[in-house]
C-alpha positions in Angstrom: 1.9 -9.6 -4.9 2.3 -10.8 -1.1 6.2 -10.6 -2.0 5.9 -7.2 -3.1 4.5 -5.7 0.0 6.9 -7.4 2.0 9.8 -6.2 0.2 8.4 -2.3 0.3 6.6 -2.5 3.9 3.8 -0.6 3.9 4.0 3.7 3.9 2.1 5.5 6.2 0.4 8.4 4.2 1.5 11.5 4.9 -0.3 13.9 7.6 -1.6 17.1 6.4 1.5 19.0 7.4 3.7 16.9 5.9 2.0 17.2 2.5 1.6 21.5 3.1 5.9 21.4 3.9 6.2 19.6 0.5 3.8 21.8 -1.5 5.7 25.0 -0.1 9.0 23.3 -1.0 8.0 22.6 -4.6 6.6 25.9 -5.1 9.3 28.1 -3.0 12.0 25.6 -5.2 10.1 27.0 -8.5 7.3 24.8 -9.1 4.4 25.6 -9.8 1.0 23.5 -8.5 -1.2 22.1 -11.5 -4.4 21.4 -10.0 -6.0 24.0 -7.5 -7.9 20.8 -6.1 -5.1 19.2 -4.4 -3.8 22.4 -2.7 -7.3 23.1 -1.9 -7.6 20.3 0.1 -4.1 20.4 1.4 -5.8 23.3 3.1 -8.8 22.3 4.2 -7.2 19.3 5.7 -5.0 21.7 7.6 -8.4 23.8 9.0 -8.3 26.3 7.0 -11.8 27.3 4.9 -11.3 27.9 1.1 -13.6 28.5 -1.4 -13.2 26.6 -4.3 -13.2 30.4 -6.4 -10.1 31.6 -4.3 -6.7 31.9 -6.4 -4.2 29.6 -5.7 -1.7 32.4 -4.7 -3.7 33.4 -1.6 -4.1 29.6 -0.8 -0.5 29.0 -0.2 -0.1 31.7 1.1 -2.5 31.3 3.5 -1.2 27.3 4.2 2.5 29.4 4.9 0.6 31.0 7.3 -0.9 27.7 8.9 2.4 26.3 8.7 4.0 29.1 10.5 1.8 28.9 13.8 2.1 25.5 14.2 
């Protein structure tokens, strides 16, 4: 598996505003996020509180916002 790693290198994960770009991308492309989780804490990783009740709607709309000031 050594081989393997050296042939790929090793990918940096992606920062918290890489990942938000990407959701908005997907959905603003037609997509539609599948699990709430995962653009929950897309969120919360940008600084932003959400409750876990909160509709996903609001949440990406409120990571557009986010996105938007920085």
């Amino acid at each position: 598996m050594n081989w393997l790693y050296f042939l790929l290198g090793r990918r940096k994960p992606l920062t918290a505003e890489q990942r938000a770009r990407a959701l908005i991308k997907a959905v603003d492309a037609g997509g539609l996020p599948l699990n709430a989780a995962i653009v929950n804490d897309i969120a919360r990783q940008l600084g932003l509180e959400v409750s876990s009740r909160a509709r996903m709607e609001e949440t990406i709309g409120r990571i557009r916002e986010a996105l938007g000031r920085v």
